[in-house]
PyMOL Python script that loads the backbone (N, CA, C, O; Angstrom):
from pymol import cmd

cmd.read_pdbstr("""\
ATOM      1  N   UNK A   1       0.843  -1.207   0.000  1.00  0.00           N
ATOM      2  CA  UNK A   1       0.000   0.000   0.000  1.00  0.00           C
ATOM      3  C   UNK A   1       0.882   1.264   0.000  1.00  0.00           C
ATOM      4  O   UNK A   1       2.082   1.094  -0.217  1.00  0.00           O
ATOM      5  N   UNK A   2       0.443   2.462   0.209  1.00  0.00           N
ATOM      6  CA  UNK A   2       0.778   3.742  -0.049  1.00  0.00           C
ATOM      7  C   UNK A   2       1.485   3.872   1.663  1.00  0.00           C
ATOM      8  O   UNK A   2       0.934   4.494   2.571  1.00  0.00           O
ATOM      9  N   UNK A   3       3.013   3.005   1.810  1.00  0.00           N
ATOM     10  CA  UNK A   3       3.026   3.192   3.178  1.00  0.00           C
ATOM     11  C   UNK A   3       3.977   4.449   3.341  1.00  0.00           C
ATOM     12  O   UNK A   3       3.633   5.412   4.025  1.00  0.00           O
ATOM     13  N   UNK A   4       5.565   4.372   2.474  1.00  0.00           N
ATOM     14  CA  UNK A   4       5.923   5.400   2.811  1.00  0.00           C
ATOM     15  C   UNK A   4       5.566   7.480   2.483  1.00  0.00           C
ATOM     16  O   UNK A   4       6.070   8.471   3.011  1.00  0.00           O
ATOM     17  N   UNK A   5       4.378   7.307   1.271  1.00  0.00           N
ATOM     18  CA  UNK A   5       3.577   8.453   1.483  1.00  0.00           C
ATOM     19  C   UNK A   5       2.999   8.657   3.184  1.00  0.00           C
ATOM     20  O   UNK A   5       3.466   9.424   4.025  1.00  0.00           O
ATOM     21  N   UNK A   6       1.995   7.825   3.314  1.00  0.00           N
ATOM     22  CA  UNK A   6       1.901   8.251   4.918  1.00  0.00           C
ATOM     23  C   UNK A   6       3.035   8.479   5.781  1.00  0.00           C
ATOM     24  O   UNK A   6       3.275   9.681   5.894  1.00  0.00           O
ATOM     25  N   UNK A   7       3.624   7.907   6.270  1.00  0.00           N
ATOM     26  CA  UNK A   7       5.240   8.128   6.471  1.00  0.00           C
ATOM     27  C   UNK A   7       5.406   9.260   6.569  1.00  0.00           C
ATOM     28  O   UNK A   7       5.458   9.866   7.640  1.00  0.00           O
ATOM     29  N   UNK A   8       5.531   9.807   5.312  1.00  0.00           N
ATOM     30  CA  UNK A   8       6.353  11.021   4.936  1.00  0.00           C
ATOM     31  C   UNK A   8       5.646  12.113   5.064  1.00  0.00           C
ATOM     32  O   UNK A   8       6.071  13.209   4.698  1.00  0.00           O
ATOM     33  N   UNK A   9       3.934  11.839   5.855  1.00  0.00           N
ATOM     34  CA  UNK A   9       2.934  13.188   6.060  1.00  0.00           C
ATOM     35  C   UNK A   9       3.079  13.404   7.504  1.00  0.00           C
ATOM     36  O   UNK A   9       3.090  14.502   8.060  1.00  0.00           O
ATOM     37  N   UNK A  10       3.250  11.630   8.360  1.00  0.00           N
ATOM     38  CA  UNK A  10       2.872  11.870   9.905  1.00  0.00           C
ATOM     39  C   UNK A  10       4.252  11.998  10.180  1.00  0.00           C
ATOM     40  O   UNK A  10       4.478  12.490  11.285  1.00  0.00           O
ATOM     41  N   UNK A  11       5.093  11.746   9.605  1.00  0.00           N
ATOM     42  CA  UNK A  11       6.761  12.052  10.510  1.00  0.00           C
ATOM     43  C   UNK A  11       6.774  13.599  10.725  1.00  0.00           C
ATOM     44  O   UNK A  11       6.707  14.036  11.874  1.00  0.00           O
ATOM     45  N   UNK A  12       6.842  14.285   9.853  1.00  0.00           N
ATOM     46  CA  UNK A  12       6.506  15.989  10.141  1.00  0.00           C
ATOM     47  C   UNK A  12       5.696  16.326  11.096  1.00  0.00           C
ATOM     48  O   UNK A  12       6.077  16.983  12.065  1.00  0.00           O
ATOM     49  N   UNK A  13       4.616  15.962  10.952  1.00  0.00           N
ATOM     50  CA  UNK A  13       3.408  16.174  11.867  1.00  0.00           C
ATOM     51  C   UNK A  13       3.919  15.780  13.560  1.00  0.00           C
ATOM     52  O   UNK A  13       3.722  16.458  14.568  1.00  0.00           O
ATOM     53  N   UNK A  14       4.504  14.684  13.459  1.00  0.00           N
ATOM     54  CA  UNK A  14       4.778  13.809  14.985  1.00  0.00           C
ATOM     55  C   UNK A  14       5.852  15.285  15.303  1.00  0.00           C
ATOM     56  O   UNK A  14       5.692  16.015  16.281  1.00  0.00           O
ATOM     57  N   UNK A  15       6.866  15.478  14.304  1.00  0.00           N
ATOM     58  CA  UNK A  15       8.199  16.540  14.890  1.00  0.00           C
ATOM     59  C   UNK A  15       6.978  17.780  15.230  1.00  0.00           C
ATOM     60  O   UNK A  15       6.359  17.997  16.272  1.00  0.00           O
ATOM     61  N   UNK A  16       6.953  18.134  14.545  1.00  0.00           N
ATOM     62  CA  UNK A  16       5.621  19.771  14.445  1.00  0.00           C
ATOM     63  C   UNK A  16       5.278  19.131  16.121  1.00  0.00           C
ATOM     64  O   UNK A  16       5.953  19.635  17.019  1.00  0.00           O
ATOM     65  N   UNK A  17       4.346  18.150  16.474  1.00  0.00           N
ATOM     66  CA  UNK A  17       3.831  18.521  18.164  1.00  0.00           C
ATOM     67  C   UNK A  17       5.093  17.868  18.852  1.00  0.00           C
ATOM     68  O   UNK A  17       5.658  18.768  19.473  1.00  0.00           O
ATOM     69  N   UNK A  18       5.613  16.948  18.964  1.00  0.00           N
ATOM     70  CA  UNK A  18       6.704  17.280  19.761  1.00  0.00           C
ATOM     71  C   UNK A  18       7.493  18.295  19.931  1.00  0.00           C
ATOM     72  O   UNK A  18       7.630  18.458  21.143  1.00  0.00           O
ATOM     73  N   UNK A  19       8.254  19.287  19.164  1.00  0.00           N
ATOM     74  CA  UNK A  19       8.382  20.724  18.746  1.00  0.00           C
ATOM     75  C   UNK A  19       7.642  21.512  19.756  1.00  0.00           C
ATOM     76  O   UNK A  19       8.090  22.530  20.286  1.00  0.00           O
ATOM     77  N   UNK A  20       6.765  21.114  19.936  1.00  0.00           N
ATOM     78  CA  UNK A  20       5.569  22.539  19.992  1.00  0.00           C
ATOM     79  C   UNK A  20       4.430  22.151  21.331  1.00  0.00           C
ATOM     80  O   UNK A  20       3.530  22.878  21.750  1.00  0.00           O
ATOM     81  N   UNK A  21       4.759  20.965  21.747  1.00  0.00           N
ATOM     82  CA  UNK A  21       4.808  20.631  23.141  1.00  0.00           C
ATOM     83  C   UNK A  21       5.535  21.327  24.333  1.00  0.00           C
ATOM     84  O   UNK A  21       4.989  21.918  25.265  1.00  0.00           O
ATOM     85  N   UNK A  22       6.812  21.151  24.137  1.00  0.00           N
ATOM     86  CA  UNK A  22       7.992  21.652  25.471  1.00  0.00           C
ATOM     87  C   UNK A  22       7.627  23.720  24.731  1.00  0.00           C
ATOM     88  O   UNK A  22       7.835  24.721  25.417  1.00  0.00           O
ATOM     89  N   UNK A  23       7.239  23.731  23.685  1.00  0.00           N
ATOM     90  CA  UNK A  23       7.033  25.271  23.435  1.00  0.00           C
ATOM     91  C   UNK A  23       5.587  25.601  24.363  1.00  0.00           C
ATOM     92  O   UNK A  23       5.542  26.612  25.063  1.00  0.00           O
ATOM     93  N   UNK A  24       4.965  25.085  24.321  1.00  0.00           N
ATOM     94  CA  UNK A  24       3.418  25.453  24.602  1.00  0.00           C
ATOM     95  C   UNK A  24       3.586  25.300  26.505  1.00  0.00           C
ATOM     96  O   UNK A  24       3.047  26.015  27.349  1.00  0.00           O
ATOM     97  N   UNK A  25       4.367  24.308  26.688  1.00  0.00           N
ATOM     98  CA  UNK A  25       4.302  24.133  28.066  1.00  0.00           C
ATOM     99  C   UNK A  25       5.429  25.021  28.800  1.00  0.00           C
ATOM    100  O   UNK A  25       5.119  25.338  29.948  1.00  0.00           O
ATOM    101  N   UNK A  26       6.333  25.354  28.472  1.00  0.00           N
ATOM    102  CA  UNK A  26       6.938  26.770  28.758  1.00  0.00           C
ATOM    103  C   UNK A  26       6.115  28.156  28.836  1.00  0.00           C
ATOM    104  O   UNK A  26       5.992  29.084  29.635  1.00  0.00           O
ATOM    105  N   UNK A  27       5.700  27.847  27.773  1.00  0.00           N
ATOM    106  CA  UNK A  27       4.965  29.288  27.867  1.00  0.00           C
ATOM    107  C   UNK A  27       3.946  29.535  28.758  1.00  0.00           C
ATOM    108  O   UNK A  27       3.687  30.664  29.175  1.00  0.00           O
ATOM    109  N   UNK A  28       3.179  28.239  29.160  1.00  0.00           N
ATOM    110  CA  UNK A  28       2.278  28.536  30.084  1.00  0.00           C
ATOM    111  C   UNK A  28       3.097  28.896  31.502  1.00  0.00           C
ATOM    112  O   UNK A  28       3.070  29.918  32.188  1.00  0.00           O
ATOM    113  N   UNK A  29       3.770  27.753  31.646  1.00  0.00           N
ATOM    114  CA  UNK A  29       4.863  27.920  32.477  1.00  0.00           C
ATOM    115  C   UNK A  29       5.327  29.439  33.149  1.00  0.00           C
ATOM    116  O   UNK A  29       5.251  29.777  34.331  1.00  0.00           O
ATOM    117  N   UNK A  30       5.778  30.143  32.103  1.00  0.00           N
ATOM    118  CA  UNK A  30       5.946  31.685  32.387  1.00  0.00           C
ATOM    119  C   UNK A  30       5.054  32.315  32.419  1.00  0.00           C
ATOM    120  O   UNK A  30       5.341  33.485  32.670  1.00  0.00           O
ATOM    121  N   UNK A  31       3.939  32.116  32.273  1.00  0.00           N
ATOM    122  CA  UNK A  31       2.357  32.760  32.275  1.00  0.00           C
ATOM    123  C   UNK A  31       2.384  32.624  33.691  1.00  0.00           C
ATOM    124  O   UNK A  31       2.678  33.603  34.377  1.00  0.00           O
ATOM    125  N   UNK A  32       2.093  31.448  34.246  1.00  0.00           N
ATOM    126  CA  UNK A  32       1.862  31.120  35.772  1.00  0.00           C
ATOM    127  C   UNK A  32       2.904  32.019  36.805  1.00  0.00           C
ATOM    128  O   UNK A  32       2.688  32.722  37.792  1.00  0.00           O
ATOM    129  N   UNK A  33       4.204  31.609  36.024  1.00  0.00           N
ATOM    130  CA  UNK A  33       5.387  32.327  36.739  1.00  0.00           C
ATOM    131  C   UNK A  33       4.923  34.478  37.516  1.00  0.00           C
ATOM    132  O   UNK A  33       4.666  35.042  38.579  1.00  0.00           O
ATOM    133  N   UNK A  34       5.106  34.802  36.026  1.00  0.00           N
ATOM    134  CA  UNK A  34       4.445  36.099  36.087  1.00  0.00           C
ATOM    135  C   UNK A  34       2.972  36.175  36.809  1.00  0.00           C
ATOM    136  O   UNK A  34       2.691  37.224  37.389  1.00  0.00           O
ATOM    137  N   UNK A  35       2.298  35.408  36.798  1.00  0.00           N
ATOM    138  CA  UNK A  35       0.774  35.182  37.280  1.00  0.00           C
ATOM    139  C   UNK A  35       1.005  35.647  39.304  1.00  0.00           C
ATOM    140  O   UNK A  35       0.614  36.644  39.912  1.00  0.00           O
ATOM    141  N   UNK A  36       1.775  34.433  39.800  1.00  0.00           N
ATOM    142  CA  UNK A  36       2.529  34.927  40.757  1.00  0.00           C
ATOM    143  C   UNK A  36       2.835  35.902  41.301  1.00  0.00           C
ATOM    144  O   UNK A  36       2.485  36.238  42.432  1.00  0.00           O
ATOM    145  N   UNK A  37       3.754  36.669  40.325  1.00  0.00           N
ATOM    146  CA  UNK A  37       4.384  37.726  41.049  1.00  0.00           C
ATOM    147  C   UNK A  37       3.418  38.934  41.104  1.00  0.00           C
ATOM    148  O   UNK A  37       3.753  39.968  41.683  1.00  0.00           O
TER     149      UNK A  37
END
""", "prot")
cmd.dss("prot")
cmd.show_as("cartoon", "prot")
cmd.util.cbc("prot")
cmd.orient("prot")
C-alpha cells in the first residue's frame, strides 16, 4: 500500500507537536510564573 507516502505526512506532523509541546508548556509555564508575582 501507499506506506511510505503516509510516512512522509505523519513524521513531520509527529516533529511539528513534539516541537511545539515543550514550546506550549513553557509558555504557560511563564504565564503562571508572572501570574505569581
Amino acid at each position: 500500500m501507499q506506506f511510505p507516502a503516509l510516512s512522509k505526512r505523519i513524521v513531520p506532523l509527529a516533529a511539528l507537536l513534539v516541537l511545539s509541546f515543550p514550546a506550549a508548556w513553557a509558555a504557560q509555564n511563564a504565564q503562571t510564573r508572572s501570574h505569581r508575582r
